[in-house]
TORGUPA-439503 format. One record per residue: y, z, x of N, C-alpha, C in turn. Coordinates in steps of 0.05 Angstrom, whole numbers, plus 32768, in hexadecimal, padded with zeros to 4 digits. Layout:
<atoms>
YZXYZXYZX/...
</atoms>
This chain:
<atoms>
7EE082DC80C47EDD82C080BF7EC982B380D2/7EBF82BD80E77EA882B680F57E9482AF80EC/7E8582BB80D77E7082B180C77E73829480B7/7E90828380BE7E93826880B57E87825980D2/7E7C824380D47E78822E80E27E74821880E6/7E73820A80F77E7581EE80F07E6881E58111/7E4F81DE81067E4081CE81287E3981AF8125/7E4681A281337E42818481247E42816D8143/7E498155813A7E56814681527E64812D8141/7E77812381507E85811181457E8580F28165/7E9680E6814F7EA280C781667EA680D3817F/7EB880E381847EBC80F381937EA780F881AE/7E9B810A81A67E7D811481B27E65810681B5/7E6080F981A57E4680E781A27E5580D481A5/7E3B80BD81B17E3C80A281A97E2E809E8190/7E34807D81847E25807B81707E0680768168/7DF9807681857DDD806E81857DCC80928187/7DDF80A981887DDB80BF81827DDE80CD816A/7DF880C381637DFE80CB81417DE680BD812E/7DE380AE81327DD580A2811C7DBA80A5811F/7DAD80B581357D9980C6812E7D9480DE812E/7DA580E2812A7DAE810481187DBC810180F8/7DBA80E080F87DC680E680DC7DBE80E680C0/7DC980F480A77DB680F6809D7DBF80EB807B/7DA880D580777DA480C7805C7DA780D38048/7DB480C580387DB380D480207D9A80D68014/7D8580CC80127D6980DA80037D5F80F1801E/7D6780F780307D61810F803B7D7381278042/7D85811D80337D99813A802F7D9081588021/7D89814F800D7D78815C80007D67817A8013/7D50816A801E7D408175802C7D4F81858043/7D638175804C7D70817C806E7D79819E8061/7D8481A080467D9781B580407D8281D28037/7D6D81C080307D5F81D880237D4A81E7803F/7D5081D280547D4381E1806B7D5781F3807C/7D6C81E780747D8981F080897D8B820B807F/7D86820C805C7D91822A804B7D748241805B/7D60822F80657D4C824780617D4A824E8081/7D57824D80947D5E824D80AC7D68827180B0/7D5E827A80C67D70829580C57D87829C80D4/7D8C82A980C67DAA82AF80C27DCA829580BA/7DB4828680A67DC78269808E7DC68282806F/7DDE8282806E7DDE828A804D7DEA8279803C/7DF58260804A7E05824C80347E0B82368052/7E0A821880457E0C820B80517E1681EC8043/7E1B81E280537E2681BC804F7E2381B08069/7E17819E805F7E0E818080737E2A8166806B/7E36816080817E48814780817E3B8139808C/7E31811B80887E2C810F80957E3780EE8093/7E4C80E7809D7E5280CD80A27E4680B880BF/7E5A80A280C07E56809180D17E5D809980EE/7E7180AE80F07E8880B281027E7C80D6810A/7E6D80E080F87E6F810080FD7E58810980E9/7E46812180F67E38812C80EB7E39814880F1/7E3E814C80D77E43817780DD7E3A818180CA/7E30819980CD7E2181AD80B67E3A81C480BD/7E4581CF80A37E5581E980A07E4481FA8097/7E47821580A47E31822A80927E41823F808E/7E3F8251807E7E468272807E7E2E827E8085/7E328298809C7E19829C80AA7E2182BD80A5/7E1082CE809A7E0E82F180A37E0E82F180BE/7DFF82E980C67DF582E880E77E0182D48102/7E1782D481027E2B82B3810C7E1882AF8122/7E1082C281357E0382B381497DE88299814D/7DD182BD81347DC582B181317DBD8293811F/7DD3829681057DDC827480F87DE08265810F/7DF68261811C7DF3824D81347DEB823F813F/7DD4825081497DB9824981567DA6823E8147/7DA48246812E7D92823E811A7D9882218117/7DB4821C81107DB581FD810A7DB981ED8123/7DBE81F9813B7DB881E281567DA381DC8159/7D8E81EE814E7D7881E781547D6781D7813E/7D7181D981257D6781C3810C7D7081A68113/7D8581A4811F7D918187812E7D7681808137/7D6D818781487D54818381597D39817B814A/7D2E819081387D1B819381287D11818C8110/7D32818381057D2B816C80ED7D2E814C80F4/7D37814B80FF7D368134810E7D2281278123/7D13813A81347D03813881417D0A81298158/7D1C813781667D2A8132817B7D2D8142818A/7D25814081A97D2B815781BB7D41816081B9/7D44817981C17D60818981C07D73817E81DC/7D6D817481F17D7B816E81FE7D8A81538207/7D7F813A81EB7D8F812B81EB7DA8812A81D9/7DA9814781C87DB0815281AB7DCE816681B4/7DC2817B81C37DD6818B81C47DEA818981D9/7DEF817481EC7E06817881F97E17816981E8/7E13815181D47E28814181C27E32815D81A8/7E2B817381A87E2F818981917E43819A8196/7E57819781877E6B81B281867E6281C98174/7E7281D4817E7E7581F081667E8A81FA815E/7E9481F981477EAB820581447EA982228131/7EAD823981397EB0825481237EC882588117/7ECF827181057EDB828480FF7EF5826980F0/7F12827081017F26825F80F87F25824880FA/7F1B824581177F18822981267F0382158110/7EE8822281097ED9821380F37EEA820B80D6/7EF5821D80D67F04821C80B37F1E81FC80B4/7F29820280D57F3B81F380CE7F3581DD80E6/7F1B81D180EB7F0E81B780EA7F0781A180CD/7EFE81BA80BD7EF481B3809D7F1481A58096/7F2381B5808F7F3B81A580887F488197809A/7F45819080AE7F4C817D80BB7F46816080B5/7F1F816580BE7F19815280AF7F2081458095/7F15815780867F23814C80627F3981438063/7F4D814C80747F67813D80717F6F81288081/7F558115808E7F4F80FB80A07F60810780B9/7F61812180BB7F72812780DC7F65812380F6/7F45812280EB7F3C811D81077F268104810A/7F3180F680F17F2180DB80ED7F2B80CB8105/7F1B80B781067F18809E811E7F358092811D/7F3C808780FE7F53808580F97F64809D80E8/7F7B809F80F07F8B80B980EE7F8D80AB80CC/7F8B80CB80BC7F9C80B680997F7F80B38092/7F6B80A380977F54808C80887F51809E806A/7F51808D805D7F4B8099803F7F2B809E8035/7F15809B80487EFC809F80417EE980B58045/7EFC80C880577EEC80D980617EF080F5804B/7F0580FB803C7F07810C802B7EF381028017/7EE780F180077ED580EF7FF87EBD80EF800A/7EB580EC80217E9B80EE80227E9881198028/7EAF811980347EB0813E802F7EA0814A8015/7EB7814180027EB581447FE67E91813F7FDD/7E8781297FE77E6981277FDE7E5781377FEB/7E6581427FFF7E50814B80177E4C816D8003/7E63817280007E6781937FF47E59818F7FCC/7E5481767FC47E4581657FAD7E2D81757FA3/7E2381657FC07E02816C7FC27DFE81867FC7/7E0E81937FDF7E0381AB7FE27E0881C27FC8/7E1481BC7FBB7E1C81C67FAA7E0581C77F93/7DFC81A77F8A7DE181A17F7D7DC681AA7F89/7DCA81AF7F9F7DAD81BC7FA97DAB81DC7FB1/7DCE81E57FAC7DC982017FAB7DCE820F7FC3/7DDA82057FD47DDC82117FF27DF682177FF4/7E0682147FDE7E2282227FE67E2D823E7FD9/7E3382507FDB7E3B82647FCE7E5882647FD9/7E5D82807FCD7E7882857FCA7E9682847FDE/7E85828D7FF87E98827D80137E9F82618015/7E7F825780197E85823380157E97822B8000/7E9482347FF07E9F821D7FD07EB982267FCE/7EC9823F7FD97EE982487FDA7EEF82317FF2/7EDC823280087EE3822080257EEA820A8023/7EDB81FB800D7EDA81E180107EE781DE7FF8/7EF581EF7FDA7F0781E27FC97F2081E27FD0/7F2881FC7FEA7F3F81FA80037F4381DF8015/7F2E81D8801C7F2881C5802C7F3281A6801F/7F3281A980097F3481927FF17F54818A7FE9/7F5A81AC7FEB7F7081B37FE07F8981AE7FF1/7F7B81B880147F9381AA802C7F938189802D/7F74818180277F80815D802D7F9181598015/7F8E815C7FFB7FA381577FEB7FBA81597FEC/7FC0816D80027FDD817080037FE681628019/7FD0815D802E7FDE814B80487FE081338040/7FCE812480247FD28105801C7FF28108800B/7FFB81227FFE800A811D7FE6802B81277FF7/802781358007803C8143801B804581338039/803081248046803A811A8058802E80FD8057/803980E78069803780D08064802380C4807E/801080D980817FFE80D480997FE880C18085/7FE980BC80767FCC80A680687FDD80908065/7FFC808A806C8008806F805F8006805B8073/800C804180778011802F807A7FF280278091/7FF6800380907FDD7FFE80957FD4800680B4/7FB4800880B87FB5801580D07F91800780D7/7F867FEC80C27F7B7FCE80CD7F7F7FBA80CA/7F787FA980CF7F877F8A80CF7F857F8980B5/7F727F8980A87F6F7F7D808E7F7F7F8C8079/7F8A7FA0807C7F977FB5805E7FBB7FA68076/7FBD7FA780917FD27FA3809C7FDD7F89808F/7FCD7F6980917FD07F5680817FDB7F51806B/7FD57F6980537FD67F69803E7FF47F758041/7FF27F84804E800F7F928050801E7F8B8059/80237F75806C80387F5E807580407F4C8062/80227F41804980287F2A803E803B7F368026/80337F53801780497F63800980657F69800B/806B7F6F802880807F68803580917F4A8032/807D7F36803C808B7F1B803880947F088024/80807F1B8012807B7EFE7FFB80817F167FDD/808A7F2C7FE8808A7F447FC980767F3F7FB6/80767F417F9C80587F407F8E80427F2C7F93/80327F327F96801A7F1C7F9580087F1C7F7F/800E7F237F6B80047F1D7F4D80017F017F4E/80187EF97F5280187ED37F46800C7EC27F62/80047ED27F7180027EBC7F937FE27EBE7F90/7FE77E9F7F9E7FC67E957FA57FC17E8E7FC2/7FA77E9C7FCB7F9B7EA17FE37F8F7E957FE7/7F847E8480017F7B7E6C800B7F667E788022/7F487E7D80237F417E8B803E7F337E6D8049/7F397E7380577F327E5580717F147E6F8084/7F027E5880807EEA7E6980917EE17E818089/7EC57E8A80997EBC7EA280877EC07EBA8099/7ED97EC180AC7ED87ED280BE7ECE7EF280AB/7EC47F0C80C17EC17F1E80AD7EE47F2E80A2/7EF07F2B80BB7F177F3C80BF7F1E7F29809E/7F1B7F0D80A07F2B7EFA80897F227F038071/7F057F04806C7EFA7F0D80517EFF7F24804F/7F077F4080627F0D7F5A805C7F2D7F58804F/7F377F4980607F547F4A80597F537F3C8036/7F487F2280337F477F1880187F397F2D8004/7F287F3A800E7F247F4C7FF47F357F667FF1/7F477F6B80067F5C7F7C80087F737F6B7FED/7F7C7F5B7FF97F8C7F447FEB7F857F4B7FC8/7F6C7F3C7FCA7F5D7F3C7FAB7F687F517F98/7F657F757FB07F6C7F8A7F9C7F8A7F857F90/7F947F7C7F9B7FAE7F777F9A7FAE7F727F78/7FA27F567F747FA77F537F5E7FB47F3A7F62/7FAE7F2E7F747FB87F047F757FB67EFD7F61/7FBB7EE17F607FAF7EC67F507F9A7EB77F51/7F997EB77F6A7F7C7EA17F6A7F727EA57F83/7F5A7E9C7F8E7F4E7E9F7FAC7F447E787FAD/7F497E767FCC7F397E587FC87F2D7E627FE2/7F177E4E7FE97F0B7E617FFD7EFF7E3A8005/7F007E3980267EFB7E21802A7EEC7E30804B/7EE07E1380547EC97E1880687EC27E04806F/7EB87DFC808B7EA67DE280907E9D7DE38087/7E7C7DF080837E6C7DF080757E6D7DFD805D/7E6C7DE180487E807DE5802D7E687DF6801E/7E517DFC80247E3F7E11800F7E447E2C8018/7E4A7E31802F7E507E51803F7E747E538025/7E897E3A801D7E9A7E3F80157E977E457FF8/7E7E7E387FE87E7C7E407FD17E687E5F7FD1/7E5B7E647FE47E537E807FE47E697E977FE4/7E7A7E937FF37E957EA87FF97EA67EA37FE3/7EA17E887FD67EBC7E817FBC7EAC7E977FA6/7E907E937FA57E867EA47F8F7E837EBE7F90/7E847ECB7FA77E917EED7FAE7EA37EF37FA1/7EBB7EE67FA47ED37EEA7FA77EE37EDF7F84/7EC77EDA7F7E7ED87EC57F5B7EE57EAD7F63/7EE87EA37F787EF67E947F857EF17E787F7A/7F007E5E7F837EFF7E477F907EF77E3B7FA1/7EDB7E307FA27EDE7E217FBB7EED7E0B7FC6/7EEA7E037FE27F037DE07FE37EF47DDF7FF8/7EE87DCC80017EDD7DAF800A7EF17DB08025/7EE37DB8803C7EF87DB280617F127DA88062/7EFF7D86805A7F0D7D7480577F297D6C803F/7F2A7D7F80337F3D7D81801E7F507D91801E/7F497DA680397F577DC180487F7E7DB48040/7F897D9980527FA27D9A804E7FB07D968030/7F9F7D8680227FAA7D7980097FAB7D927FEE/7F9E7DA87FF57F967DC07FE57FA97DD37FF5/7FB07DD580087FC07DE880137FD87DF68004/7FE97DDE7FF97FFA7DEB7FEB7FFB7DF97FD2/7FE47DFF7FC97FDB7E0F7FB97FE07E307FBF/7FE57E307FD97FDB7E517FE17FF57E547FE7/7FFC7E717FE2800C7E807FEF800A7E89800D/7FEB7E9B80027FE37EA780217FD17E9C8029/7FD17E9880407FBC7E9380507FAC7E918067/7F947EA180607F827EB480737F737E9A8086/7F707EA180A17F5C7E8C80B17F4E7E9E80BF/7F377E9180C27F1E7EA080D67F117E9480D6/7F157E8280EF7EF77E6680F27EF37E6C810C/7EDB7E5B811C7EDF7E5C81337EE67E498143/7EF87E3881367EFC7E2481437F097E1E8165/7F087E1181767F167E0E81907F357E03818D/7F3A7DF981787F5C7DF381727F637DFB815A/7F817DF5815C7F8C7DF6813E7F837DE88124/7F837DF181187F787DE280FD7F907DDF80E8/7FAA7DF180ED7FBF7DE380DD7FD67DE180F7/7FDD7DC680F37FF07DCA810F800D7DCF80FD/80277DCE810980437DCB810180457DB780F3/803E7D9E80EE80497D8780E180347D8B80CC/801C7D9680CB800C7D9A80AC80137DAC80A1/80217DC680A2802F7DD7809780507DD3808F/80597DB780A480767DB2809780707DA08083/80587D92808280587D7A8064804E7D908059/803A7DA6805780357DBD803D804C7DCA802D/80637DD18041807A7DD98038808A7DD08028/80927DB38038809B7D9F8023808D7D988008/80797D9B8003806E7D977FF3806D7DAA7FDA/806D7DBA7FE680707DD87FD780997DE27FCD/80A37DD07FE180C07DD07FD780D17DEE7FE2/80C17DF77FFE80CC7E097FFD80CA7E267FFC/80B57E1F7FEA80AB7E3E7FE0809B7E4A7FFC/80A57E6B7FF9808C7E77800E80767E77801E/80697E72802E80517E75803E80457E87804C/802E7E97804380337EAB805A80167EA68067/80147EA780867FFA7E9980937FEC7EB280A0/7FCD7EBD80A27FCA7EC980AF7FB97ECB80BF/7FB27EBF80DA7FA47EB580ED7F927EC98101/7F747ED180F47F6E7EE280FD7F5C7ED9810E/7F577EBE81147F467EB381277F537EB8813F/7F3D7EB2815B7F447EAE817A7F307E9F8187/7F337E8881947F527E7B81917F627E78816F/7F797E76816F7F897E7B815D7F7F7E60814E/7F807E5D81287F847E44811D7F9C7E39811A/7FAF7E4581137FCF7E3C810A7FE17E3F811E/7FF07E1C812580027E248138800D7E338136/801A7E45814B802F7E58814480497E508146/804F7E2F814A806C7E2D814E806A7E19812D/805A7E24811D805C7E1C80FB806C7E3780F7/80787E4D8105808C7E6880FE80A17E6180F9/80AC7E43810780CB7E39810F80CC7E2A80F5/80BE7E2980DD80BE7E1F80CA80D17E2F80B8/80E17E2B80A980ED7E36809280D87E38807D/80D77E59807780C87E65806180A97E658068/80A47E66808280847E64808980867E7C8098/80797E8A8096806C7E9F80A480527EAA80B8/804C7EAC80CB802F7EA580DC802B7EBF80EC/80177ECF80E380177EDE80F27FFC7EE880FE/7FEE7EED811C7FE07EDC81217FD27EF88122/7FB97F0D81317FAB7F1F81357FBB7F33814B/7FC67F2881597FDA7F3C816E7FF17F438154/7FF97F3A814D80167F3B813E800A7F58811F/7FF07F4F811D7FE97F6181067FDE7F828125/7FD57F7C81307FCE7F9881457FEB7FA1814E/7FFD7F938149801D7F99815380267FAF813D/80207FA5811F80237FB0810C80187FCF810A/7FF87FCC810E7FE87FEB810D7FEE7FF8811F/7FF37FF0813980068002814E80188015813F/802980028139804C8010812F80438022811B/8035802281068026803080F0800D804980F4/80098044810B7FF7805F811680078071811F/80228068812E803980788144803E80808121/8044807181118052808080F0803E809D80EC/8025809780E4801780A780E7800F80C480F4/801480C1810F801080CD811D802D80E7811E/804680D5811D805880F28117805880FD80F8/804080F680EC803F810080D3801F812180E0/8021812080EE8005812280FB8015814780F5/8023815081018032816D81088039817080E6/803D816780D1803E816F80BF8029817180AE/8012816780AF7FFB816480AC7FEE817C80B9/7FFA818480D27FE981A880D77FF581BE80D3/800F81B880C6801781CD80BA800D81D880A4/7FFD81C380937FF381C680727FDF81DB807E/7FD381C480937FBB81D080A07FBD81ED8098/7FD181F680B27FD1821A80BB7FDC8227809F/7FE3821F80877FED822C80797FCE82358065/7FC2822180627FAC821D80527F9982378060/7F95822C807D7F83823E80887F8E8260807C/7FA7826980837FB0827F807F7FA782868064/7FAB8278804E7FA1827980367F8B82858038/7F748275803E7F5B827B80427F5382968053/7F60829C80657F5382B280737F6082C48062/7F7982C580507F7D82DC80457F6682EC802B/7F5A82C780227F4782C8800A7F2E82CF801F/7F2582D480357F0882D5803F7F1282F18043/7F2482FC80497F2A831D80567F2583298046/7F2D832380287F29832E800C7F1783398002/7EF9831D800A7EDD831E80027ED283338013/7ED8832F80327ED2834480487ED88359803F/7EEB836080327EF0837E802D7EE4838D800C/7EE1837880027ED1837B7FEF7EB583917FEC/7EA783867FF97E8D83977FF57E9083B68003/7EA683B8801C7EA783D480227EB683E4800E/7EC883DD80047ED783F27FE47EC283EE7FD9/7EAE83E27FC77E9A83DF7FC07E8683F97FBD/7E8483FC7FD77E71840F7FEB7E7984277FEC/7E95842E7FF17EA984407FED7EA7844A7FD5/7EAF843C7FBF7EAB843E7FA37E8E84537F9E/7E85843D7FA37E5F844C7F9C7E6084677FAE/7E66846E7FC87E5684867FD17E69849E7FC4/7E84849C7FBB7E9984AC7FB27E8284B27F92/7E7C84987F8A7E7B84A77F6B7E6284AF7F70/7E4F84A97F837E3984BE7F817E4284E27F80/7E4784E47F9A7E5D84F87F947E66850C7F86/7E7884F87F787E8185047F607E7285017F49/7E5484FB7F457E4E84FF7F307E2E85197F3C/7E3085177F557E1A85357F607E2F854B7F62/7E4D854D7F697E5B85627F5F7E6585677F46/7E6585587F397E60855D7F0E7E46856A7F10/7E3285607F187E19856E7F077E15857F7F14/7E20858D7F307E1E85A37F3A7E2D85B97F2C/7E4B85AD7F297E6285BC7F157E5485C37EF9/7E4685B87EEA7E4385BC7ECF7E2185C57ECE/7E1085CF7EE57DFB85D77EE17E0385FB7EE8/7E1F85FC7EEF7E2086177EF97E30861D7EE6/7E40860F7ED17E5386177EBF7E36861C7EA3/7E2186157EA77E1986137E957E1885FD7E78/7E1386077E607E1D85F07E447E4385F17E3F/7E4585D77E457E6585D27E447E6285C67E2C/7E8185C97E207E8185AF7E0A7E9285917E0B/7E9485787E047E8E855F7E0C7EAE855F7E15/7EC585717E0B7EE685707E107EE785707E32/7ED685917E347ED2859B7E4D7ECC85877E64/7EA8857F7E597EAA856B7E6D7EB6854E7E73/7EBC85467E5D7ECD85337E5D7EE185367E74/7EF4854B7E787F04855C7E7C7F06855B7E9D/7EE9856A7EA07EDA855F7EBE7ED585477ECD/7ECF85357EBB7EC485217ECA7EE685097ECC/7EFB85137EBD7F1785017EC67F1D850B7EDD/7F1785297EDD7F2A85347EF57F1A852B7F04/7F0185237F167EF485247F2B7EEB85037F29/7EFA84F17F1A7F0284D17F1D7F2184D57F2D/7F3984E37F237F4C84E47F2D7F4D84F07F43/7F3F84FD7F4B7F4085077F717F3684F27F7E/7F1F84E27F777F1284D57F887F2A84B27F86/7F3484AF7F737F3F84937F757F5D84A87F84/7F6884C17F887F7384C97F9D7F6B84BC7FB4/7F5384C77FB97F5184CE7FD77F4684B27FDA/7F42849E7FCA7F37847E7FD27F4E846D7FD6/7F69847C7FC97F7784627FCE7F8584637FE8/7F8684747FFA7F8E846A80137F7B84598022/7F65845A80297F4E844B80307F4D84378023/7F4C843480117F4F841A80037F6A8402800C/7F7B840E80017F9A8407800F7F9A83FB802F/7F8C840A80347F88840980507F7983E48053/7F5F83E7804B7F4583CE804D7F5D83B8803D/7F6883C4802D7F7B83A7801D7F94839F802A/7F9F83A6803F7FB983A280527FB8838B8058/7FC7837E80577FCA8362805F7FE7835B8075/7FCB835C80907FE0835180A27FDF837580B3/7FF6837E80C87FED839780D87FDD839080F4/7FDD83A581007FD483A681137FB383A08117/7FA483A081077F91839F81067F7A838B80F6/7F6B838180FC7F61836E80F47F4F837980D7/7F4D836880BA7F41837480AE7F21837C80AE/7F0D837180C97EF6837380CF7EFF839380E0/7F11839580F17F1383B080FD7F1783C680EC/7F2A83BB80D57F3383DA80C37F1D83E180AD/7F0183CA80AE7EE783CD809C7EDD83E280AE/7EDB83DD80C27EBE83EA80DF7ECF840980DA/7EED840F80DD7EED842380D97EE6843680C3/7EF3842F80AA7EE3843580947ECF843F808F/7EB7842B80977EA7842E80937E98844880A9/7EA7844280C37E98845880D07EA1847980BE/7EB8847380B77ECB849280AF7EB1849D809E/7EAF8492808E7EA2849180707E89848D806A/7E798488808E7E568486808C7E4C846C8077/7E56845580747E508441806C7E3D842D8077/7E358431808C7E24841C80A17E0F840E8095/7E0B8427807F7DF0841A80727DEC840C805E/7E048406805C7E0F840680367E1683E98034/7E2383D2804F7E2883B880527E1983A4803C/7E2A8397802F7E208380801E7E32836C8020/7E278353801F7E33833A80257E40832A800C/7E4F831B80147E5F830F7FFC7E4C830B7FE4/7E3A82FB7FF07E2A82F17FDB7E1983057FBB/7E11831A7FDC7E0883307FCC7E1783437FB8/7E3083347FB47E4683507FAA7E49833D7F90/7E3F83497F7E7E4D83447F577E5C83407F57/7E6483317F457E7E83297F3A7E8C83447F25/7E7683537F207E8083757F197E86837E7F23/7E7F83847F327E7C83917F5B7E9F838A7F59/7E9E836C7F5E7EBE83627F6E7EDD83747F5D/7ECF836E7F467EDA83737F2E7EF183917F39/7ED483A27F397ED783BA7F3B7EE783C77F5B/7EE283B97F737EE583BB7F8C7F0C83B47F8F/7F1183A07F7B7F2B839B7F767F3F83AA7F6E/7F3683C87F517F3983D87F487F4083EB7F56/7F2C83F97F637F2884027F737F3F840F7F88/7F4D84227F837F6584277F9A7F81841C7F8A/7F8384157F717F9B84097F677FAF841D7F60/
</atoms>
């Protein structure tokens, strides 16, 4: 499994004024992959490149020399000295590479634990390389494994649930407070960026209506027309109030802009019905002693970071069940890479046996003289049946799963027993006849 790798840097390692000049555009992906494939010792490769992390995975004949090859393309396609480059660079090989890949995909080692964005940009990254030809048969098992563990850590454990930013947290308090919001109408006071994330969070929801108000009443019809919205006029802020259910603030104002006695005439007015406030400005807009209100709700930017706290700690003991998929998946996979590994030596095995046996046939039947077709027929079963004899312990052997011995150790022997040194061919290089046959082989 060594020949898997993964040399990259993330949040982690880099800062962002380093990542992002190593990072790489989508109109130069293209190019980055078809230089990466022609690199020595790259036989298959993928470029990830996000906001947070940039890593190239390769399958390498040569692990060392791959390695080196792509620490040093960091450098050379970019056109960046190597030594503001390579101390922010890890490396990960063999298991350790395989089960970074699914980590990632399954947001385990995202910025935020869970985030739902990083499995699709995986998915695109393995897209392209795919469309430009740089992945074969290691990569594309790696990465539909890789696909296959985040699916099971989103569908098996509850490490992607509950909110974990203000703006999806918002949404998920006001669901809480107010149960459907089909029929509820949203009121955003100011054009903060947290209020409009949260309102178009809201939006997905599937509300009723948006009104969207502002000092400056043309900044409110610009954000009303984003949003399909309403605009309302500053100055019309209290008399329109009771229109909304929810309601988002982000101004920058130096005081309150709804105090307790403008939210107890909104109430009354409304008869009662629900309120739910969400005050993402600082200084704060909405008094907070408008909470001592019956059926009003206020909850201010600490109170929503109170929330993502408690929901990351959720998260986070989802975290140990989430590496169990992990280690199970990986096991998967190394049983499917030991397979391929052992592949081309039965292969090899195969071939020098039936040479063999077909230079001791034509030795046998040049000294027997003219045979007739029963005869040799006759000949050539018996001297298939000695040789799939004497192949199926060796074979048996390279196909063991699990033992004392590693299946790269019980190849080297093999192959030494049996003078194969010369005979090595790599996944890629082995037919799908070849595999066919290599499977057969020893049954």
């Amino acid at each position: 499994m060594n020949r898997i790798a993964i040399i990259g840097m993330n949040h982690r390692t880099a800062p962002v004024e380093v990542r992002e000049r190593v990072a790489f555009p989508a109109n130069a992906i293209g190019n980055a992959l078809a230089d990466l494939a022609a690199l020595p010792g790259v036989s298959e490769c993928v470029i990830l490149s996000t906001c947070n992390r940039v890593e190239v995975c390769i399958y390498s004949e040569k692990e060392r020399e791959g390695v080196e090859s792509v620490r040093r393309f960091f450098s050379s396609f970019h056109g960046i000295s190597s030594e503001k480059i390579l101390p922010h660079l890890y490396v990960f090989q063999g298991g350790e590479a395989v089960r970074h890949l699914f980590q990632v995909s399954g947001s385990l080692d995202s910025m935020i634990l869970g985030e739902p964005q990083i499995l699709g940009q995986v998915k695109e990254a393995y897209s392209r390389a795919a469309e430009h030809k740089t992945v074969g048969p290691v990569l594309d098992k790696l990465f539909t494994k890789a696909f296959f563990a985040a699916k099971r850590i989103r569908t098996e454990t509850r490490v992607a649930n509950n909110a974990v930013s203000v703006s999806y947290a918002a949404v998920e308090l006001a669901k809480k407070i107010l149960g459907s919001l089909l029929d509820k109408t949203v009121m955003l006071i100011g054009a903060g960026e947290m209020s409009k994330l949260a309102a178009r969070h809201l939006l997905s929801t599937g509300v009723f209506g948006l009104l969207v108000t502002n000092r400056t009443f043309e900044r409110a019809q610009r954000l009303a027309a984003d949003f399909e919205g309403t605009p309302v006029r500053f100055e019309e802020l209290r008399s329109r109030l009771e229109q909304a259910d929810i309601v988002l603030s982000s101004t920058g104002s130096s005081g309150f802009i709804l105090a307790r006695a403008d939210i107890e005439e909104v109430i009354r007015r409304r008869k009662n019905r629900p309120m739910f406030f969400i005050d993402m400005a600082v200084p704060r807009d909405i008094d907070p002693d408008a909470n001592q209100i019956e059926n009003v709700y206020v909850y201010d930017i600490d109170d929503l970071n109170n929330v993502i706290e408690a929901n990351i700690g959720e998260r986070e003991r989802e975290r140990e069940k989430a590496e169990d998929i992990v280690n199970v998946e990986l096991e998967t996979f190394q049983r499917w890479l030991d397979s391929q590994q052992v592949t081309p030596t039965i292969i090899s095995l195969r071939r020098k046996f039936d040479e063999i046996r077909e230079a001791e046939i034509g030795k046998a039947l040049s000294t027997l003289g003219p045979v007739d077709a029963r005869t040799r027929k006759v000949m050539e079963s018996l001297a298939s049946a000695i040789l799939n004899k004497v192949l199926h312990s060796p074979v048996s052997t390279l196909k063991r799963d699990g033992g004392a011995h590693s299946p790269a150790e019980r190849i080297a022997v093999v192959r030494e027993l049996f003078e194969l040194a010369d005979c090595e061919e790599s996944i890629e290089e082995t037919s799908g006849e070849d595999r066919e046959k290599g499977k057969d082989v020893g049954r």
